[in-house]
C-alpha positions in Angstrom: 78.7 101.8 126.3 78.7 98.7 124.3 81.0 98.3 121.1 80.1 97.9 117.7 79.9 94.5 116.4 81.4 94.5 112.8 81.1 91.0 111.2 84.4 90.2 109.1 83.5 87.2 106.1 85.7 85.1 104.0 84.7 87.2 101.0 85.6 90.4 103.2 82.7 91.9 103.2 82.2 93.8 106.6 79.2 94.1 107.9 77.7 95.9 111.0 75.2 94.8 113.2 74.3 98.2 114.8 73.2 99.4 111.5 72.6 96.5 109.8 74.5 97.3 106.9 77.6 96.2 104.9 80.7 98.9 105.2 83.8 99.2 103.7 87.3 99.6 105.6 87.2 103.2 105.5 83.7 102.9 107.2 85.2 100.6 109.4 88.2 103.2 110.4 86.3 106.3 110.8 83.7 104.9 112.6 86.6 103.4 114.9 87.6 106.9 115.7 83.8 107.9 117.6 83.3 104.7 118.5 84.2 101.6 120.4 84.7 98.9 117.7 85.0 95.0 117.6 85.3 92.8 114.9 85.1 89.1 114.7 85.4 86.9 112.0 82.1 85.0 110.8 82.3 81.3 111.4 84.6 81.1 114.2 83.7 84.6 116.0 87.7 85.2 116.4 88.4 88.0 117.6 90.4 90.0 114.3 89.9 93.7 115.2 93.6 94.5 115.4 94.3 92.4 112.2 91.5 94.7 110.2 92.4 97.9 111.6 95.9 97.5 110.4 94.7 96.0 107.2 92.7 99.2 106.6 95.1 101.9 108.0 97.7 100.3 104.9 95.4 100.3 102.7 94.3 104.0 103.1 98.6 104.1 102.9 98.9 102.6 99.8 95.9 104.7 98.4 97.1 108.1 99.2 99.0 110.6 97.6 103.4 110.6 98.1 103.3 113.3 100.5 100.8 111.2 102.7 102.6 108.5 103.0 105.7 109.9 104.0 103.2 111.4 106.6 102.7 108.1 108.0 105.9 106.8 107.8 107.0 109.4 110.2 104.9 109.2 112.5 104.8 105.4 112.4 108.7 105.7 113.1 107.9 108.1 116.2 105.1 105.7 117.4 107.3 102.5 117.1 110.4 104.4 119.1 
């Protein structure tokens, strides 16, 4: 099965070329969780998928409530061990 082609640009919009729709982060995450996922900057078709997935996964962090984020920072602990 092919990935899905998500388009990072400088303004970071993201936008995927399955649907032919922008997304946001979120989008971005759980569709990552169904579904094979690249993403690649605009003009220079890097490769950045890691770099966004780690950008969204903090910012869905920083967004949640205490409880969650001591959530993650256990398990983050367990996964870097």
């Amino acid at each position: 099965m092919e990935p899905t082609i998500i388009i990072k640009y400088k303004n970071r919009k993201l936008y995927n070329k399955k649907t032919k729709k922008y997304i946001t982060l979120e989008d971005m995450l759980k569709l990552s969780l169904t579904e094979t996922v690249k993403i690649y900057e605009h003009k220079t078709y890097q490769d950045v998928t890691l770099k966004s997935m780690i950008v969204g996964l903090t910012n869905m962090i920083m967004k949640s409530d205490l409880e969650t984020q001591e959530y993650f920072i256990r398990s983050y602990k367990v996964l870097v061990k």
